[in-house]
C-alpha positions in Angstrom: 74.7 44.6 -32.3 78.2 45.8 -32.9 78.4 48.0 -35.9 81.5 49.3 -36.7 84.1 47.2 -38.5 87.4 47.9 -36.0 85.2 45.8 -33.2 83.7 43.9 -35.2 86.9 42.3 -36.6 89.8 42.7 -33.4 91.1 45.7 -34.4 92.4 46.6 -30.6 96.3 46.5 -30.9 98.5 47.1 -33.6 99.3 44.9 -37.0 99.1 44.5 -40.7 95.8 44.2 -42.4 96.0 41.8 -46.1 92.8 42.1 -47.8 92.8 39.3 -50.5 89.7 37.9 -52.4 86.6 40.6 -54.7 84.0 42.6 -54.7 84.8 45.3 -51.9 88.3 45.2 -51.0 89.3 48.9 -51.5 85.8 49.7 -50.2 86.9 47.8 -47.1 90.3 49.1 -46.8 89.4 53.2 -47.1 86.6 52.9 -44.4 89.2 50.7 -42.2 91.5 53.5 -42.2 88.7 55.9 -41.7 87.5 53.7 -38.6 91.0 53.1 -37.3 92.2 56.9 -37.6 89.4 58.6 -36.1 90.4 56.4 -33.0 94.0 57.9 -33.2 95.7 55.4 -35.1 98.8 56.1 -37.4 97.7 54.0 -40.4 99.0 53.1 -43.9 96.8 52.0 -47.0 98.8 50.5 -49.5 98.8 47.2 -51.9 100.6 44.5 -53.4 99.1 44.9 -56.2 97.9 48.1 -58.1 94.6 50.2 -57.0 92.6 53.0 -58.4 94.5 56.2 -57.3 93.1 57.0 -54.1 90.3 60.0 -54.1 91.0 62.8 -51.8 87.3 61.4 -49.3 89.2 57.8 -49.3 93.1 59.2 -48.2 93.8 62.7 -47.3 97.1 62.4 -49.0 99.4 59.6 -51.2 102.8 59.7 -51.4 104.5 57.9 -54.7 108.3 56.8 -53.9 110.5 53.9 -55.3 113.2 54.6 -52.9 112.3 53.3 -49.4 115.0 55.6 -47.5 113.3 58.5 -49.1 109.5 57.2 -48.6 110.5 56.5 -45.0 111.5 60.3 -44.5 108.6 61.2 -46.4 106.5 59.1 -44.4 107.7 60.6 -41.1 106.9 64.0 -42.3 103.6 63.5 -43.3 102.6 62.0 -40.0 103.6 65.7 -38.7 99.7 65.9 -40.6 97.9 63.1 -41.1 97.2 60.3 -39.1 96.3 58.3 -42.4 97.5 58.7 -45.7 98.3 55.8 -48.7 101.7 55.3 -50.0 103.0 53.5 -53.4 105.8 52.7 -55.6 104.7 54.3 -58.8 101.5 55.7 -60.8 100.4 54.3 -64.2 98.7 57.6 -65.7 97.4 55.1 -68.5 95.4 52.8 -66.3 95.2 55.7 -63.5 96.1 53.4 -60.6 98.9 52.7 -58.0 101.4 50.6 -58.1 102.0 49.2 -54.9 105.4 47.7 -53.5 107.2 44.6 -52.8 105.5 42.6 -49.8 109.1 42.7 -48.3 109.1 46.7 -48.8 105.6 46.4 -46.6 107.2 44.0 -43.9 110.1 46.7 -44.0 107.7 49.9 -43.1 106.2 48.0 -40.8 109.6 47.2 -38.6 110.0 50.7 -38.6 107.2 50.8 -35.7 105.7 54.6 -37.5 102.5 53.0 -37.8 99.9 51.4 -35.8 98.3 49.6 -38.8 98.7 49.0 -42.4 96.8 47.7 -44.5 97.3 46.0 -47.7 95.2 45.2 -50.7 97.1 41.9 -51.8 94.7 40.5 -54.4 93.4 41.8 -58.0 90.3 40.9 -58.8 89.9 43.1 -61.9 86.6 44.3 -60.5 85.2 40.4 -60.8 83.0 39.9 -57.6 84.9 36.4 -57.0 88.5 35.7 -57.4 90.2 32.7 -57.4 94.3 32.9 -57.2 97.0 32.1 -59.5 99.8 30.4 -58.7 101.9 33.1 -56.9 99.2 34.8 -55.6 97.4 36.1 -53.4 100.7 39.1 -52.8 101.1 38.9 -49.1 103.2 40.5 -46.7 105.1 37.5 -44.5 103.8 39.6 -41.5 100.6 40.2 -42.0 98.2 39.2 -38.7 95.1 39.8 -40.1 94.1 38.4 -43.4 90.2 39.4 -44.5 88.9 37.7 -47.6 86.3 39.8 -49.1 83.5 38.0 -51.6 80.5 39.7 -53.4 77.4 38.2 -52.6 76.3 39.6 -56.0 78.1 36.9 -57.7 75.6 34.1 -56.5 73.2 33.1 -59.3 75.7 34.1 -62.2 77.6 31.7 -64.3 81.1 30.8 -64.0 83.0 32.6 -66.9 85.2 35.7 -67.0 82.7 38.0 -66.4 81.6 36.7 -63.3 85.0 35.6 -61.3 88.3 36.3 -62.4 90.4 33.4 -63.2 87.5 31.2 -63.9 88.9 28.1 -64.8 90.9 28.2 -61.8 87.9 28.9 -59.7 86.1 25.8 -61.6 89.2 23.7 -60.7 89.1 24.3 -57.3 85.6 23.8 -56.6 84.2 21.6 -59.5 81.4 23.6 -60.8 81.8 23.4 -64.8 82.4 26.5 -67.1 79.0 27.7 -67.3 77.3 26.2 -64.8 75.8 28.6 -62.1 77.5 30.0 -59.1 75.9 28.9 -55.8 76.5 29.2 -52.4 77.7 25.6 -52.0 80.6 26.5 -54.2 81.4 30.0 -53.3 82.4 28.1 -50.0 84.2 25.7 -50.9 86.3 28.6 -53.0 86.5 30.4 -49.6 88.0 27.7 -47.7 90.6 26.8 -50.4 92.2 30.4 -50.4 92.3 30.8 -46.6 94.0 27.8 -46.5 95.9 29.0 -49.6 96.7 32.3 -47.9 98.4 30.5 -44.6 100.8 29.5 -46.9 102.1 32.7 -47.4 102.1 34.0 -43.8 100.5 32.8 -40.4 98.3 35.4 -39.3 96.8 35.4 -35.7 93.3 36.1 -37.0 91.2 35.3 -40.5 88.3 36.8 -41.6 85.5 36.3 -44.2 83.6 39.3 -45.2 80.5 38.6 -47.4 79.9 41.3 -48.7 77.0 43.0 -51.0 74.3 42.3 -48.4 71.9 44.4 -49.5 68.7 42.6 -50.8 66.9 39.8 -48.7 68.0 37.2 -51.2 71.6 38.3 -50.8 71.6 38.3 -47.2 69.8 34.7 -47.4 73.1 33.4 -49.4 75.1 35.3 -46.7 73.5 33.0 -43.9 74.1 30.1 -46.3 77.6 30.3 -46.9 78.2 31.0 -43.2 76.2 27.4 -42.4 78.5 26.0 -44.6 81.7 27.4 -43.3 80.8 27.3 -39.5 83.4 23.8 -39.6 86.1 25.4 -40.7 88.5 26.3 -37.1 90.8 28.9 -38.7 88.1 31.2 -39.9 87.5 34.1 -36.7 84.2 35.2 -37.7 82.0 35.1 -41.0 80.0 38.4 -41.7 77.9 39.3 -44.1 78.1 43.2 -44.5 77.1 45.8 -46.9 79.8 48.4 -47.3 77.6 50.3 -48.9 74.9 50.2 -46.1 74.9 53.1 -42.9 73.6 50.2 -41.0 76.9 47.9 -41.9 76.7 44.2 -39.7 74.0 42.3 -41.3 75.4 39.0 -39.5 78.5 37.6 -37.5 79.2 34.1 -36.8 
């Protein structure tokens, strides 16, 4: 069985990474750049969005600049020393997080040809593990070619309100299940194939991915299986896999 996360989901050339969806994406985007860097890539973690300020074990460096002819010079310089390293526009020392940059600052870096990847947390999920999208979002760069949505397999079971998926009413909208109702796999999916179709919208990227993540109980990986039935019809998903991030063993399933 394939194992690591680079094969496991094309990661053979070059491109930009958008991570959209909850429960795992900056889990997902630290141990891609791990992954991708230990093969020699050059690769940029970033967001759309804002994250948690990267830890030291997650990005060796970050490098906080609103001017992009400055970050660019910065950027060159610090590839001099790292082959991965996170970048944003500003830090909130209130919330403590990053605040990332414009998706046309992202398409920018990446014309620039420094790195081989970068990859972009374009979704807030307010650590909900489901997220359905507003109106303008999910925040993704135009040329992105590999979109991943991430969902927590935790969330199955729960009932819809704000605790359990952020922006619930929208989720409820899109997929019919009432305010208060339980959250099952039947409706998970059909949240999963409205935002990838969403989420073309906003670019065309040459591969999508589904990563259910949270695997790591029988009955979770049982839902996994479920919601991968269930989505098998859908042509412009790549492969389904239920994962758990947290787990040495990783792959749980690919479809």
């Amino acid at each position: 069985m394939i194992n690591t996360l680079k094969d496991t989901l094309n990661l053979d050339k070059t491109g930009i990474i958008s991570l959209i969806g909850a429960g795992g994406k900056t889990s997902l985007m630290f141990q891609l750049a791990k992954e991708l860097s230990q093969f020699k890539h050059r690769v940029l973690t970033t967001t759309t969005t804002k994250i948690f300020m990267p830890k030291p074990l997650q990005s060796p460096d970050t490098i906080i600049e609103k001017d992009v002819d400055v970050l660019i010079q910065k950027i060159k310089i610090n590839l001099k020393d790292f082959s991965h390293f996170s970048a944003g526009r500003e830090y909130d020392p209130v919330s403590k997080k990053l605040i990332g940059f414009n998706p046309n600052i992202i398409n920018q870096l990446w014309q620039t040809s420094l790195f081989d990847w970068i990859i972009v947390e374009a979704d807030g999920a307010k650590q909900r593990p489901l997220k359905a999208s507003g109106p303008n979002e999910p925040v993704i760069p135009k040329n992105t070619t590999h979109l991943i949505l991430v969902t927590g397999l935790d969330a199955v079971g729960k009932t819809l309100d704000d605790s359990s998926v952020h922006r619930s009413k929208i989720f409820s909208d899109n997929t019919g299940v009432s305010m208060g109702e339980f959250i099952n796999e039947q409706s998970i999916a059909a949240s999963i194939n409205f935002e990838i179709k969403k989420a073309e919208s906003f670019c065309h990227p040459s591969l999508n991915f589904v990563l259910l993540n949270k695997a790591d109980t029988l009955h979770r990986k049982a839902s996994g299986k479920k919601i991968t039935k269930l989505l098998k019809n859908n042509k412009k998903i790549e492969k389904i896999i239920t994962i758990s991030l947290r787990d040495k063993a990783l792959i749980k399933y690919i479809e």
